[in-house]
C-alpha positions in Angstrom: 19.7 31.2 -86.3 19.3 27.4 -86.9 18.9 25.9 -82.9 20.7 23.4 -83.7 23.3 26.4 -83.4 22.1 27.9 -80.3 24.2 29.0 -77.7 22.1 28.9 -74.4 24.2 31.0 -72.5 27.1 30.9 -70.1 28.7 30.7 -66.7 29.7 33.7 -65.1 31.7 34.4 -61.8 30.3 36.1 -59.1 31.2 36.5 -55.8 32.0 32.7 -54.5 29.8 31.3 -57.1 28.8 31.5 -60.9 25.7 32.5 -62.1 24.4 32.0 -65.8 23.8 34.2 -68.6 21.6 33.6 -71.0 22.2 34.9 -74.2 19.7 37.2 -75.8 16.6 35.6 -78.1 15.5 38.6 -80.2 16.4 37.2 -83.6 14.9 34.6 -86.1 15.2 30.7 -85.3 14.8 27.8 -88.1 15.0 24.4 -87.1 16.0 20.9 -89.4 14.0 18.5 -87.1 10.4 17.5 -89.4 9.2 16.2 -86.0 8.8 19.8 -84.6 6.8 20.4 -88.1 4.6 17.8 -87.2 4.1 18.7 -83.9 3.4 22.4 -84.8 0.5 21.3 -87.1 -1.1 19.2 -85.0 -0.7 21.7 -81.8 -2.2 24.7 -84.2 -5.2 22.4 -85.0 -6.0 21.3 -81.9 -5.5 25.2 -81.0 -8.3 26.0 -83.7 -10.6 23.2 -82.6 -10.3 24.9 -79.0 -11.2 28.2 -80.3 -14.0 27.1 -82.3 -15.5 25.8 -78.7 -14.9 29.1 -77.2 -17.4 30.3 -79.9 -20.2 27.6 -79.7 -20.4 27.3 -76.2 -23.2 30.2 -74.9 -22.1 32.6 -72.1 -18.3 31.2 -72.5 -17.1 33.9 -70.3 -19.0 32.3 -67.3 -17.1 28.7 -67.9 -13.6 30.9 -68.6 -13.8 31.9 -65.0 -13.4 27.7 -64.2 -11.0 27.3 -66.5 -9.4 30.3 -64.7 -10.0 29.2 -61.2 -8.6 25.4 -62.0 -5.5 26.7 -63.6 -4.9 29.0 -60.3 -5.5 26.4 -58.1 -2.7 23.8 -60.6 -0.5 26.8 -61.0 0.3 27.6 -57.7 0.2 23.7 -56.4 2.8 23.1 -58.6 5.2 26.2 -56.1 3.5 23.9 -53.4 0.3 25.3 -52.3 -2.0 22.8 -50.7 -5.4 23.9 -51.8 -8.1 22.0 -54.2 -10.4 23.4 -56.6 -13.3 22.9 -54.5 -11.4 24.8 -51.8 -10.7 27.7 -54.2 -15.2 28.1 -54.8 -15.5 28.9 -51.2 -15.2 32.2 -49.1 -11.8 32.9 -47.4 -14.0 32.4 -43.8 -15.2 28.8 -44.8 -11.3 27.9 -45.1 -9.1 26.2 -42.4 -7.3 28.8 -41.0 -4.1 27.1 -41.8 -5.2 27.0 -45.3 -5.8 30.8 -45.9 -2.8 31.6 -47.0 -2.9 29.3 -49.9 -6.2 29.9 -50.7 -5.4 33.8 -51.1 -2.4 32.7 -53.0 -5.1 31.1 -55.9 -6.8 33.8 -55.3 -4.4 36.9 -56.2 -3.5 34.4 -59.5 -7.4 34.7 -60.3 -7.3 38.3 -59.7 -4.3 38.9 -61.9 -5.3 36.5 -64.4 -8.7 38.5 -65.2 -6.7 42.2 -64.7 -4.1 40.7 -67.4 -7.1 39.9 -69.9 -8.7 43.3 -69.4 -5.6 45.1 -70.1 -4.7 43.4 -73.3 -7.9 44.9 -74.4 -5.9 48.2 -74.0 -2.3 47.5 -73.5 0.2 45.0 -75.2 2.1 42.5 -73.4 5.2 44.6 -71.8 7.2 44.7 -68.8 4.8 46.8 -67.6 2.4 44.8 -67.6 4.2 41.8 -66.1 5.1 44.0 -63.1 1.7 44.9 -62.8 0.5 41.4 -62.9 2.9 40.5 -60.9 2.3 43.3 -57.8 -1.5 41.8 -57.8 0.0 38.1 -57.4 2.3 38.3 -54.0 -0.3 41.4 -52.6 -0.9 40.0 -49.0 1.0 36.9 -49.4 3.8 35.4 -47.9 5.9 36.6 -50.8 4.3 40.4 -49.9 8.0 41.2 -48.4 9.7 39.8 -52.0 9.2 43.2 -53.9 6.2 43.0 -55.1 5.7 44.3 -58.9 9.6 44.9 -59.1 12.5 43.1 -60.9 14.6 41.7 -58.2 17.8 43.8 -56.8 19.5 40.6 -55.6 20.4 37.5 -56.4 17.9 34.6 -56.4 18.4 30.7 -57.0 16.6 27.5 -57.5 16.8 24.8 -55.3 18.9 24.2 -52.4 19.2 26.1 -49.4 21.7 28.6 -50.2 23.7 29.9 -53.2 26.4 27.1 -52.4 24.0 24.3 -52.7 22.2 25.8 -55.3 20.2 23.7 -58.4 20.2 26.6 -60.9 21.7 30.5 -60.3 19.6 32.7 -62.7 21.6 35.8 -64.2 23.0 38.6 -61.6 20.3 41.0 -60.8 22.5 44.1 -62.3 21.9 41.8 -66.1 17.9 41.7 -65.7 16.2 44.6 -67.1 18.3 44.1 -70.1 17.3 41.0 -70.6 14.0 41.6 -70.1 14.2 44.4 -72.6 15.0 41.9 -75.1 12.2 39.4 -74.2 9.8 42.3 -74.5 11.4 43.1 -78.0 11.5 39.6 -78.9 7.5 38.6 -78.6 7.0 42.1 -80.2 9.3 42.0 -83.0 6.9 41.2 -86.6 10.7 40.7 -88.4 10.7 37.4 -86.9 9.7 34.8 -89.0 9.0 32.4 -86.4 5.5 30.8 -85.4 3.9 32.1 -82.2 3.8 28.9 -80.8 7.4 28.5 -81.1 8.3 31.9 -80.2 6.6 32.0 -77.0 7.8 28.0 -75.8 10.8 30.4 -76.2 10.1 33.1 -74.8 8.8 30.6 -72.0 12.6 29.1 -71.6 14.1 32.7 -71.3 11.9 33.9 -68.6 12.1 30.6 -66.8 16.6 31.3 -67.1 16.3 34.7 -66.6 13.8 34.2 -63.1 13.4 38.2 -62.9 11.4 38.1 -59.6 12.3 37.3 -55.8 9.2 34.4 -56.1 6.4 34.3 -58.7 8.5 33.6 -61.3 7.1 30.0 -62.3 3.4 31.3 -61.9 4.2 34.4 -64.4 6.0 32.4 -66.5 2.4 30.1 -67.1 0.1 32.8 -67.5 2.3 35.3 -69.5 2.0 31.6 -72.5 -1.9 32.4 -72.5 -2.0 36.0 -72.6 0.4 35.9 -75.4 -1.6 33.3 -77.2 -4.7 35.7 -76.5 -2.9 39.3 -77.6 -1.4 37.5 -81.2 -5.2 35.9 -81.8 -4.1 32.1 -81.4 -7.1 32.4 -78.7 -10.7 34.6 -79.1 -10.7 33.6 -75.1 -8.1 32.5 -72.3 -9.2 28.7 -72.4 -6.0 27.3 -72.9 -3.9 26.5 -69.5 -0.9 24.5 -69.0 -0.2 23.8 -65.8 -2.1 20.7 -65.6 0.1 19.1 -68.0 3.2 20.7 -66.2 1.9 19.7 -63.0 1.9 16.1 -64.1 4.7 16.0 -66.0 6.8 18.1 -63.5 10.1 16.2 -63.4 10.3 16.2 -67.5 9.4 20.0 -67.5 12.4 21.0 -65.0 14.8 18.9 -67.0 13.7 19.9 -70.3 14.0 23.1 -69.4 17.7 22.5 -68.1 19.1 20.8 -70.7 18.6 24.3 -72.6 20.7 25.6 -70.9 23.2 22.9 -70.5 23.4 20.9 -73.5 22.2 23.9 -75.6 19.1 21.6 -76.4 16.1 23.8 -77.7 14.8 20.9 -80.1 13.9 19.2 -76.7 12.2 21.6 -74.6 10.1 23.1 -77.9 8.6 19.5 -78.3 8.1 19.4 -75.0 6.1 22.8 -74.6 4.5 21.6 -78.0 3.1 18.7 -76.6 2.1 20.2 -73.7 0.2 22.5 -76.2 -1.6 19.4 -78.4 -3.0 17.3 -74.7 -3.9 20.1 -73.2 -6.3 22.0 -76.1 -7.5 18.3 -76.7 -8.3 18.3 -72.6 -9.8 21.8 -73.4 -11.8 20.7 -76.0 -13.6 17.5 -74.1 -14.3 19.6 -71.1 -16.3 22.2 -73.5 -18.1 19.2 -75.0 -19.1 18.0 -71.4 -20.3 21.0 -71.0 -22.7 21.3 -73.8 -23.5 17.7 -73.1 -24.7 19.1 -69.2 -26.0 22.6 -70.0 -28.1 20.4 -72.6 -29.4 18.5 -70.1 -30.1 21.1 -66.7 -31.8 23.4 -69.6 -34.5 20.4 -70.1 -34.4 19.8 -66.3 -35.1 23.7 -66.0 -38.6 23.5 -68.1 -40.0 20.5 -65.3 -39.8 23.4 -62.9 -42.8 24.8 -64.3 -43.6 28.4 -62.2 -40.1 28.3 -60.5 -38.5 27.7 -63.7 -37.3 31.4 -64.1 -35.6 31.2 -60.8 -34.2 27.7 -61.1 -32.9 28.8 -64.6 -31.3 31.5 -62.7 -30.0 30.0 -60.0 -28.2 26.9 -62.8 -26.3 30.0 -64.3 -25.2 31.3 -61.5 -24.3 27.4 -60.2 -21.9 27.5 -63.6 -20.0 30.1 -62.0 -20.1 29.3 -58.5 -20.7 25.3 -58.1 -20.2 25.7 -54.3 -22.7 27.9 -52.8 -24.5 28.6 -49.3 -28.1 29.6 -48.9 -27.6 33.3 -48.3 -25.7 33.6 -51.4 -28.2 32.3 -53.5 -30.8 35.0 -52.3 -28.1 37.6 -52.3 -27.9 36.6 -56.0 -31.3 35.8 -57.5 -32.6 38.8 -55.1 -35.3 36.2 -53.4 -36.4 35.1 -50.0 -35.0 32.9 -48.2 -37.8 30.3 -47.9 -38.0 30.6 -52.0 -34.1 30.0 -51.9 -34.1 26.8 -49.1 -37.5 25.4 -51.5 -35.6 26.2 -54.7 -32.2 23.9 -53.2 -34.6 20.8 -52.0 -35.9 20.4 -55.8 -31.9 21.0 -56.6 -31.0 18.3 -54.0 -34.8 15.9 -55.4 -33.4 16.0 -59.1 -29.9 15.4 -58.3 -28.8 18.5 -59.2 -26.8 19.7 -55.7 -25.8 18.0 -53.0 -25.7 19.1 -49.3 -22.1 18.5 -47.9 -21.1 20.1 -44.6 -23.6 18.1 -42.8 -24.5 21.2 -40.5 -27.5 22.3 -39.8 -26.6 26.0 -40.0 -24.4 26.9 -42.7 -24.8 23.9 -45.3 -23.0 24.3 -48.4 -24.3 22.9 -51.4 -22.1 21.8 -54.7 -23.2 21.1 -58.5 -21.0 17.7 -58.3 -21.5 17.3 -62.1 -20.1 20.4 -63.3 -17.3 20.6 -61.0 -16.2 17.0 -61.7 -16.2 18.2 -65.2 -13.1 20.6 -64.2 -11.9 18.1 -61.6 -10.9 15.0 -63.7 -10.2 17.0 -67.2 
């Protein structure tokens, strides 16, 4: 089907209001517009460039875990969760009470994140799996009473503060597993001759329409793009996130995604989700070269430390994957004493290394500003 062709969907009445049916995806698309072309090229190279990182970087699975933890934190601010990144790096007991429930909220994504990526080891992407993924993600949550792990059995909306007053109304629950059948056919189906970056920016669209959880449904929607990317080879390793570019460009992303299914306009949102693609793997790219460019530079440090160098070596990896850390965890990790750990933090805090920033003098935190700035302005 050429998508200048495509037939979004339609309205359908329900009970004192219409919901919308999208029609099923799992079939071949072409497309007319040289733009998308264009973009595709330059979104696949920038891809490549990314993966090449992935590869040159040394113990890359320690930095995936940031890249993890940042999209977590952007992923769930964009449903309106008030934490920041440094928040996330901390223990659930070092939070503001009224915090903790959005912290655990970045926390279940992080948890569901790394349980996806294990499984694809095993297990394709499925319905199954997105169940699965999505059980770990509202686990004691505020959307713990929203079935957890299961399709929804009633209808949801978005926007608005009732069904009347509704933004969007996503197919009747009764149409979902269906649907979802067909998405799962679609990303799976090798008779489609369609690029996987354009299949899943589709798939993308039809998950949004079809919304087939209570709540989550954005936050699935984001991850599920990088597992794909990861199960089809696109990406050796989940570095590519993009709900920092969603996050800033919200309003365009809503609206893109709307005029899908109103105007029937696919040309629009693929360009979009291409985009999205091109800045964020270029983002992607600059923060593994800062990281080089600093892991370069704390491995010289590391050699001044001349009989503590082992430790301090140590203690700059574990820093990499926790760049917010308290005394006790630092002996806890490098299995020292205490004194070695406090005397090992003032040469941190002398060579500019970590920074004390509670002010206490019981239960100082300590952060490794440079690396988490890294993450913080990419």
């Amino acid at each position: 089907m050429n998508i200048n062709n495509f037939k979004a969907g339609t309205l359908r009445q329900e009970y004192q209001y219409k919901s919308f049916l999208p029609e099923k995806i799992n079939h071949t698309f072409t497309w007319d517009d040289p733009q998308i072309n264009t973009m595709l090229e330059n979104a696949t190279r920038a891809l490549g460039e990314l993966n090449a990182y992935t590869m040159i970087v040394p113990n890359i699975d320690i930095f995936i875990q940031m890249h993890i933890t940042k999209e977590a934190n952007t992923s769930s601010k964009i449903e309106g969760t008030k934490t920041e990144i440094d928040e996330v790096l901390v223990a659930k007991e070092q939070i503001n009470p009224e915090k903790r429930d959005d912290w655990q909220e970045v926390r279940n994504y992080i948890d569901a994140m790394n349980y996806a990526i294990k499984e694809l080891e095993k297990l394709p992407i499925s319905n199954r799996l997105i169940k699965n993924i999505h059980h770990i993600l509202l686990s004691s949550v505020r959307g713990e009473t929203k079935q957890p792990g299961e399709f929804r059995r009633s209808q949801n909306w978005i926007g608005g503060a009732s069904l009347a007053t509704a933004y969007f109304i996503p197919p009747h629950h009764n149409e979902v597993d269906e649907l979802m059948s067909d998405l799962e056919k679609f990303l799976h189906n090798d008779e489609i001759l369609v690029p996987h970056l354009v299949k899943i920016a589709i798939a993308h669209y039809q998950f949004e329409t079809i919304h087939p959880f209570l709540d989550g449904n954005g936050r699935i929607g984001r991850l599920l793009i990088t597992l794909y990317l990861v199960s089809n080879g696109l990406l050796k390793k989940p570095s590519l996130y993009l709900s920092d570019f969603i996050e800033k460009n919200k309003t365009v992303y809503y609206e893109a995604l709307t005029h899908v299914r109103t105007d029937n306009d696919l040309n629009r949102w693929i360009k979009f989700f291409l985009e999205a693609v091109i800045v964020t793997a270029n983002s992607g790219i600059r923060t593994f070269q800062d990281i080089l460019t600093l892991k370069q530079e704390m491995d010289s440090l590391i050699i001044g430390f001349g009989k503590k160098a082992h430790n301090a070596g140590k203690l700059i990896e574990f820093l990499y994957q926790r760049p917010i850390i308290a005394i006790n965890e630092i002996v806890e990790s490098l299995e020292i004493s205490k004194p070695t750990a406090n005397s090992l933090v003032k040469e941190f805090e002398a060579k500019g290394i970590l920074r004390e920033i509670t002010g206490f003098q019981r239960n100082k935190l300590f952060v490794f500003d440079r690396y988490l700035t890294i993450y913080s302005q990419s």
